[in-house]
DRENDO-1510 file (C-alpha; in Angstrom, 1 decimal, always signed):
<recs>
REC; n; res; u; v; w
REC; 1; UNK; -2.0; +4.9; +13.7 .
REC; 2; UNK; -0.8; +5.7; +17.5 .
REC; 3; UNK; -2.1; +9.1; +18.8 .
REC; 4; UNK; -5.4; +8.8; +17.0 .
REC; 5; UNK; -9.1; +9.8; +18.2 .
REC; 6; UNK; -11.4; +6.4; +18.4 .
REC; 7; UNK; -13.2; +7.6; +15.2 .
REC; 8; UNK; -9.4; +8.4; +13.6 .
REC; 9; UNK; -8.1; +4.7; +14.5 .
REC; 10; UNK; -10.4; +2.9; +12.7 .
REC; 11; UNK; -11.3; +5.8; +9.5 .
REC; 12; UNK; -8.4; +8.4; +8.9 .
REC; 13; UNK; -8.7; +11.3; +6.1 .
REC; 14; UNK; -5.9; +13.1; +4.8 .
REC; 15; UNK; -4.7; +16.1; +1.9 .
REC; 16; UNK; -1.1; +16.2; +1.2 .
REC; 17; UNK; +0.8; +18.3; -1.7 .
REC; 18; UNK; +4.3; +17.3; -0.3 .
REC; 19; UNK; +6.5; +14.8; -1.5 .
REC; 20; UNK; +5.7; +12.6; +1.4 .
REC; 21; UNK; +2.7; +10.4; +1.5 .
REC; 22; UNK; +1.3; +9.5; +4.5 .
REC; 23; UNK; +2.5; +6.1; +5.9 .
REC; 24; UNK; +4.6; +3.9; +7.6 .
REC; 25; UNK; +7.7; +3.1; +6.9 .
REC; 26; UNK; +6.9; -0.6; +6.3 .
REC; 27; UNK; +4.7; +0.6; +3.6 .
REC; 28; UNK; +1.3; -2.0; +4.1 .
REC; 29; UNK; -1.2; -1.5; +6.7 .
REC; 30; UNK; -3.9; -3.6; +8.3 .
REC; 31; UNK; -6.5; -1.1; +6.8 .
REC; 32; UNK; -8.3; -0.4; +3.4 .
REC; 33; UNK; -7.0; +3.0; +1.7 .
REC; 34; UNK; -8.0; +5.1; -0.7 .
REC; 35; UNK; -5.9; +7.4; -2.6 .
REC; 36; UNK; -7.4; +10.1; -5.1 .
REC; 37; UNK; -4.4; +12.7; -6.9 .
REC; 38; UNK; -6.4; +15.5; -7.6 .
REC; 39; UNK; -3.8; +17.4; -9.3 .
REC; 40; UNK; -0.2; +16.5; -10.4 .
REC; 41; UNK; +1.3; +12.9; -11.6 .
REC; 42; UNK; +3.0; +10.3; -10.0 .
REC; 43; UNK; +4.4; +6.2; -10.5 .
REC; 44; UNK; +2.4; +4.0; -7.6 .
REC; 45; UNK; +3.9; +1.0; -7.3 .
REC; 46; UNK; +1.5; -1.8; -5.7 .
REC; 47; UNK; +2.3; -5.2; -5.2 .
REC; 48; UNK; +4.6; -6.5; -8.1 .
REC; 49; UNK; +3.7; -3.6; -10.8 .
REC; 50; UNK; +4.4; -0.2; -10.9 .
REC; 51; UNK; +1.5; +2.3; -12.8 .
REC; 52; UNK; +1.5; +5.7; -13.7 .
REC; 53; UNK; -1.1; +7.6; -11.8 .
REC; 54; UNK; -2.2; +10.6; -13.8 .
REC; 55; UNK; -4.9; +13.4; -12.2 .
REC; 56; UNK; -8.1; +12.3; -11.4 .
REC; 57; UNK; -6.9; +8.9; -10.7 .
REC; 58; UNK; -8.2; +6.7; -7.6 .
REC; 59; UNK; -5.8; +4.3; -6.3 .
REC; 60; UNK; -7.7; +1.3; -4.2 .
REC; 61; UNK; -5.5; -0.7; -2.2 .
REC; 62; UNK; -6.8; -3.3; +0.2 .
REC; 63; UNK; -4.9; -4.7; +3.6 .
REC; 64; UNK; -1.8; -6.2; +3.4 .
REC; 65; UNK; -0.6; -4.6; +0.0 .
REC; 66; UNK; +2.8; -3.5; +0.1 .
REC; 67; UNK; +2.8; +0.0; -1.9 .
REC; 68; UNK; +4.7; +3.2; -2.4 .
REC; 69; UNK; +4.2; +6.6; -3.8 .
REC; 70; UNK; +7.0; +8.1; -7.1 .
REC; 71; UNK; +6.2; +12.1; -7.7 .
REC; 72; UNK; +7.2; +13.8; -10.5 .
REC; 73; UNK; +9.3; +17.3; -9.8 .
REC; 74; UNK; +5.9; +19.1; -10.5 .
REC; 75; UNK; +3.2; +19.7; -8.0 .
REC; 76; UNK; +0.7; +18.2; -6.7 .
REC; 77; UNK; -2.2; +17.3; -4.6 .
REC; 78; UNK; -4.0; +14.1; -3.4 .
REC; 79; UNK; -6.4; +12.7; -0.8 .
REC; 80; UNK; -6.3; +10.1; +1.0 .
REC; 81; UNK; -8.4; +8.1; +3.4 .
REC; 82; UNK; -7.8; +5.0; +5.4 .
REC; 83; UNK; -10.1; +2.6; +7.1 .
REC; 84; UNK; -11.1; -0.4; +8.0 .
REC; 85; UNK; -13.8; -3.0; +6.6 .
REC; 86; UNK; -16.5; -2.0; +8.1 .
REC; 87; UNK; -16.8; +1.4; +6.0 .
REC; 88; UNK; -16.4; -1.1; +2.7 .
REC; 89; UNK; -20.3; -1.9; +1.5 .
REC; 90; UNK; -20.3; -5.5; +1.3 .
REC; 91; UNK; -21.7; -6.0; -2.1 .
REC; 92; UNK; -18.6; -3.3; -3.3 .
REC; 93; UNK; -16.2; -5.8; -0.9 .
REC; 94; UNK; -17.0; -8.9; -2.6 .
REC; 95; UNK; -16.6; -7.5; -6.2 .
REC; 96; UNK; -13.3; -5.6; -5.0 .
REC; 97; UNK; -11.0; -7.8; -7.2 .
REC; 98; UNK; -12.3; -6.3; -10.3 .
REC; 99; UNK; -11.7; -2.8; -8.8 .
REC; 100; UNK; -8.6; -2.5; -7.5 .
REC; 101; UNK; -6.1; -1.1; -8.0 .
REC; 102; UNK; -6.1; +1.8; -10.0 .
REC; 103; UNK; -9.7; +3.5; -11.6 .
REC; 104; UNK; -9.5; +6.3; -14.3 .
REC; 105; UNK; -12.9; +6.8; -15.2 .
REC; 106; UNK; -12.7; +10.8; -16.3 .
REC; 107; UNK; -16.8; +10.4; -17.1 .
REC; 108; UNK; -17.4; +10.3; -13.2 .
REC; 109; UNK; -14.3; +13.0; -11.8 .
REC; 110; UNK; -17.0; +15.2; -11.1 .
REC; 111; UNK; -19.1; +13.2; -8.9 .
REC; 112; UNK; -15.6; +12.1; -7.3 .
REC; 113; UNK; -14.5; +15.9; -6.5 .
REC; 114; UNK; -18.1; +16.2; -4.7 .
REC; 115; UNK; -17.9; +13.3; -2.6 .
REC; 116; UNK; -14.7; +13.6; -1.3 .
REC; 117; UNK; -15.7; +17.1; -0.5 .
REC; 118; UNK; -18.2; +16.1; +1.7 .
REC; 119; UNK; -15.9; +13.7; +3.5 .
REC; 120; UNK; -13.9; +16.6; +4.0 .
REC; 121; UNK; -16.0; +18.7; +5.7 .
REC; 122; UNK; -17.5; +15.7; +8.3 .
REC; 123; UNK; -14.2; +14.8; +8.7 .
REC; 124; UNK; -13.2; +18.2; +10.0 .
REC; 125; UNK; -16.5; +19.1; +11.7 .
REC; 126; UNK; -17.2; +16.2; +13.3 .
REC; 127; UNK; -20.1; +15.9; +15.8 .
REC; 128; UNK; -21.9; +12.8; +16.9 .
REC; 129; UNK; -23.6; +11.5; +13.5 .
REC; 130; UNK; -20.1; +12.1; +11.5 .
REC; 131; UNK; -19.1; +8.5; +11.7 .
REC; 132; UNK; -22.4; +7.6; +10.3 .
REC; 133; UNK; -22.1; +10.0; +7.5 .
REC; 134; UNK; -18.3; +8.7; +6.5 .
REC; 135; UNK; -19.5; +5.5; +6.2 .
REC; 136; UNK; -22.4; +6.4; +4.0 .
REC; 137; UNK; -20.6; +8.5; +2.1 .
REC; 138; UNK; -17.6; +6.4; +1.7 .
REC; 139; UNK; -19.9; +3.7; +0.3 .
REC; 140; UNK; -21.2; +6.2; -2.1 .
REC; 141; UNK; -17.2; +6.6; -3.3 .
REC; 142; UNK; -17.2; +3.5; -3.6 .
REC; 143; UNK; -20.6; +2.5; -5.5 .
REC; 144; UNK; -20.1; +5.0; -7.8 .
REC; 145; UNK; -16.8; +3.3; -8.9 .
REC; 146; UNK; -18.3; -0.2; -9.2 .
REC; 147; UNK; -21.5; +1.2; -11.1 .
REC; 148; UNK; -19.2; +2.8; -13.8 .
REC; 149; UNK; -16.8; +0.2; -14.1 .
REC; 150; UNK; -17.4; -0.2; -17.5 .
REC; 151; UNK; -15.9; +2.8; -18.7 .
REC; 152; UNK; -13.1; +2.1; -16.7 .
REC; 153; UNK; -9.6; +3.4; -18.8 .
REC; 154; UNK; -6.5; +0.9; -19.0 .
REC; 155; UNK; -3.6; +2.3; -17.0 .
REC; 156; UNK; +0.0; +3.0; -18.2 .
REC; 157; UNK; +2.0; +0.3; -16.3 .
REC; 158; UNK; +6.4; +0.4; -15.9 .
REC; 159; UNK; +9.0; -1.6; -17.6 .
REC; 160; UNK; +8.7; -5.1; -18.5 .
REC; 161; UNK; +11.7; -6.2; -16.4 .
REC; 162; UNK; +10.6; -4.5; -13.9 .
REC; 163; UNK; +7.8; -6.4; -13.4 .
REC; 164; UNK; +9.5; -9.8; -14.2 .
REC; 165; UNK; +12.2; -8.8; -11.2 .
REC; 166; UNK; +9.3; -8.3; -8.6 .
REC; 167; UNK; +7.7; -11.4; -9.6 .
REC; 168; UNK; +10.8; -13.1; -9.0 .
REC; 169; UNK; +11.4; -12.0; -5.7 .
REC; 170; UNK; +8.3; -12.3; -4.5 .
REC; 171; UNK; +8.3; -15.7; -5.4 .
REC; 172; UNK; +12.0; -16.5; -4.3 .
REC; 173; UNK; +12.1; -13.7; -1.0 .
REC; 174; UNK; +12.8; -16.9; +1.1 .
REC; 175; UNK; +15.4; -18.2; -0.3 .
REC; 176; UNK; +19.0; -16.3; -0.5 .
REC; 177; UNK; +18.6; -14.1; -3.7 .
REC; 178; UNK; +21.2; -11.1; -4.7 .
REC; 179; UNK; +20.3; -8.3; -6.9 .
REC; 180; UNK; +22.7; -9.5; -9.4 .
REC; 181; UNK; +20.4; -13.2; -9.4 .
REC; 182; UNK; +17.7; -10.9; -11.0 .
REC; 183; UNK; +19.5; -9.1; -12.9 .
REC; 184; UNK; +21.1; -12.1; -14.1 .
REC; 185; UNK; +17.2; -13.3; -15.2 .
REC; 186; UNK; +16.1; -10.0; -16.3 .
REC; 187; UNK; +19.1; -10.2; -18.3 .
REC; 188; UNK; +20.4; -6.4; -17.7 .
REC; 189; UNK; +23.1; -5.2; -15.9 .
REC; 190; UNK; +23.3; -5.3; -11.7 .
REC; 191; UNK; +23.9; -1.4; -12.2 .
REC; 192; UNK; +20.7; -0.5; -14.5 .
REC; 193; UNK; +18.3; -2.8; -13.1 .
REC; 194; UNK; +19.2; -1.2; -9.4 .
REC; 195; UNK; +18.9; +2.3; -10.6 .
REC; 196; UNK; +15.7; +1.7; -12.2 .
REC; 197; UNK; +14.0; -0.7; -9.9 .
REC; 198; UNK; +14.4; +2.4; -7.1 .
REC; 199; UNK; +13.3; +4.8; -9.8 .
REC; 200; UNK; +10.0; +3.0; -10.5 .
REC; 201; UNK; +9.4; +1.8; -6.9 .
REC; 202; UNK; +10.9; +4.3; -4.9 .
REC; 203; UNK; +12.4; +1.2; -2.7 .
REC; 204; UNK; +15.4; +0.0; -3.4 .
REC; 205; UNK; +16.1; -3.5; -3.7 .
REC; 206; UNK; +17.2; -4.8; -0.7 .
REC; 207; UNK; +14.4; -2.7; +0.6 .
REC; 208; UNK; +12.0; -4.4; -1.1 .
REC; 209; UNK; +13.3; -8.1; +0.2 .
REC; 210; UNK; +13.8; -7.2; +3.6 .
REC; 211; UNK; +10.3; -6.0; +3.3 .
REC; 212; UNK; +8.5; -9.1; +2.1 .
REC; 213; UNK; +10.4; -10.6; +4.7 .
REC; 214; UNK; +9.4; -9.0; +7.6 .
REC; 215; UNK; +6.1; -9.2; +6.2 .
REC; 216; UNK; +6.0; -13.1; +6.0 .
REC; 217; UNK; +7.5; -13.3; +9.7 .
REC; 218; UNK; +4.7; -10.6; +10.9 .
REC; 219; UNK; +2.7; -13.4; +9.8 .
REC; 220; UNK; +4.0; -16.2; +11.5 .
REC; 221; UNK; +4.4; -14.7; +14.5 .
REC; 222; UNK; +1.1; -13.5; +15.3 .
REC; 223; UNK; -0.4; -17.1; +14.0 .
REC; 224; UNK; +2.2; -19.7; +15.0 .
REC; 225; UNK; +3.7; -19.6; +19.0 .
REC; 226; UNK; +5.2; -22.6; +18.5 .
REC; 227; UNK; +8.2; -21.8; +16.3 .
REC; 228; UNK; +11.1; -19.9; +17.6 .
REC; 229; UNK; +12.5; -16.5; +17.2 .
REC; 230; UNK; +15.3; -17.5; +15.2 .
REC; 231; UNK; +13.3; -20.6; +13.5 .
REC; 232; UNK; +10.8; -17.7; +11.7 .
REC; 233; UNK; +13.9; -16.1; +10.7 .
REC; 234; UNK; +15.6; -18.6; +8.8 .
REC; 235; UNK; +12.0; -19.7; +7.1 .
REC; 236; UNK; +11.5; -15.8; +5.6 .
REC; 237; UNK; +15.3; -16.0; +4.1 .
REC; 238; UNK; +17.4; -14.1; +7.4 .
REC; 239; UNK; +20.1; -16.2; +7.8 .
REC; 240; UNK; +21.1; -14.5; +10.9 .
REC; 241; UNK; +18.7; -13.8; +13.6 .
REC; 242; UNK; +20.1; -11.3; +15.2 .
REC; 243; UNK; +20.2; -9.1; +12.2 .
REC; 244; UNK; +16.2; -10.0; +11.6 .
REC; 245; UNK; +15.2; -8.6; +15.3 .
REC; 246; UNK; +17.2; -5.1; +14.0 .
REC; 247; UNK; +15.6; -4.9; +11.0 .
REC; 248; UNK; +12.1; -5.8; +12.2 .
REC; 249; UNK; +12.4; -3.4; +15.7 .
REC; 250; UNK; +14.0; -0.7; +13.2 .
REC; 251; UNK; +10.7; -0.9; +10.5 .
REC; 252; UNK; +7.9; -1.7; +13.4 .
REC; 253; UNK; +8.9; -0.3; +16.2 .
REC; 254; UNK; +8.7; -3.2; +18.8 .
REC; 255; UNK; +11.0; -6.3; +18.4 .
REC; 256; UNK; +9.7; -9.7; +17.5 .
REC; 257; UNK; +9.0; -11.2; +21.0 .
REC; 258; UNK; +6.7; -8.3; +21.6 .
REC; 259; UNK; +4.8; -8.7; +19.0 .
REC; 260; UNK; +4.3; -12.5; +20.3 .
REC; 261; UNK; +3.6; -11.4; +23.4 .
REC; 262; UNK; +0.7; -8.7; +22.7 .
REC; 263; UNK; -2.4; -10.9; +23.8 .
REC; 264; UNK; -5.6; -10.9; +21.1 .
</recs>
């Protein structure tokens, strides 16, 4: 979040009705986000499963998560905030697994509309007790959720083998897998499973590996000085090293030895 106020770098509201959702290209953050389509459909994929967001939706997706955005053709029209911890209520934070990721609850839309409202307006007319009030009212979001948790709805997930080829990955990303490896499992064609593994997830596959790779060396190099450049290359599944620093400078911005180098 470069170029952001104080109050914008650590809580960051947004309303979109394009095609393009706010993000980075490497599609997980460091902060929490929440995602409410107001109007219009969509597929979210998060983590290894891809779920069909209908209106009225919230989408809760903690740090960390990779995660990606599929509209329909038709319109639509969501909001979205992003922030850290500290505007989580701690008693919501602890019971978060049960939560996340995706609430349909239509008995409480209502009550959603209004708060979000209100974050709207502080958000855009901020003065000195705004950051106050979007943490108070972002805990309201979010205790509202938890209290009606109950009459949560079950949520419309993608194809089987979908699902079966993300677990796989994830679970293999390391070692030197092919598309037509997966397919070979998911036992479907290197052609279909391609076409609908970038339907669902709007990444395509190589996208996706490259991903949790760069992810996993993120890791490592801001926890572990000790292992080389080219070492935390060949343990996230780069067998050349050279070709990691591209792909990591081309998705973050800032190669590999810079991101060792930033003191914290």
């Amino acid at each position: 979040m470069e170029g952001l106020t104080d109050m914008e770098q650590e809580y960051y509201y947004n309303v979109d009705t394009t095609k393009k959702i706010l993000g980075c290209d490497k599609h997980y953050h460091g902060v929490f986000e929440i995602y409410y389509l107001e109007k219009g459909s969509c597929t979210y994929f998060i983590d290894d499963r891809c779920y069909e967001v209908k209106e009225g939706d919230v989408v809760l997706i903690p740090e960390g998560i990779i995660h990606n955005t599929v509209y329909q053709n038709e319109r639509h029209r969501r909001k979205l905030i992003q922030c850290s911890k500290k505007y989580i209520p701690t008693s919501v934070y602890e019971k978060m697994q049960s939560l996340v990721y995706i609430y349909r609850n239509p008995t409480v839309r209502s009550d959603i509309d209004r708060i979000f409202d209100r974050i709207e307006k502080e958000y855009e007319n901020s003065d000195d007790f705004s950051k106050d009030m979007l943490v108070y009212l972002t805990g309201e979001l979010l205790f509202l959720l938890a209290r009606n948790i109950r009459n949560r709805q079950d949520i419309t997930t993608g194809s089987v083998y979908i699902e079966k080829a993300l677990g796989y990955v994830r679970e293999n990303f390391t070692s030197d897998i092919k598309l037509s490896d997966v397919a070979e499992i998911c036992h479907i064609s290197t052609e279909h499973l391609s076409r609908k593994f970038k339907k669902e997830t709007g990444l395509g596959f190589n996208e996706f590996l490259n991903m949790l790779r760069l992810q996993k060396a993120e890791y490592i190099l801001k926890n572990d000085k000790d292992i080389s450049i080219a070492e935390v290359a060949f343990a996230c599944g780069f067998n050349d090293s050279n070709y990691f620093s591209e792909k990591f400078h081309s998705v973050y911005g800032y190669t590999p030895s810079s991101l060792r180098n930033v003191k914290k």
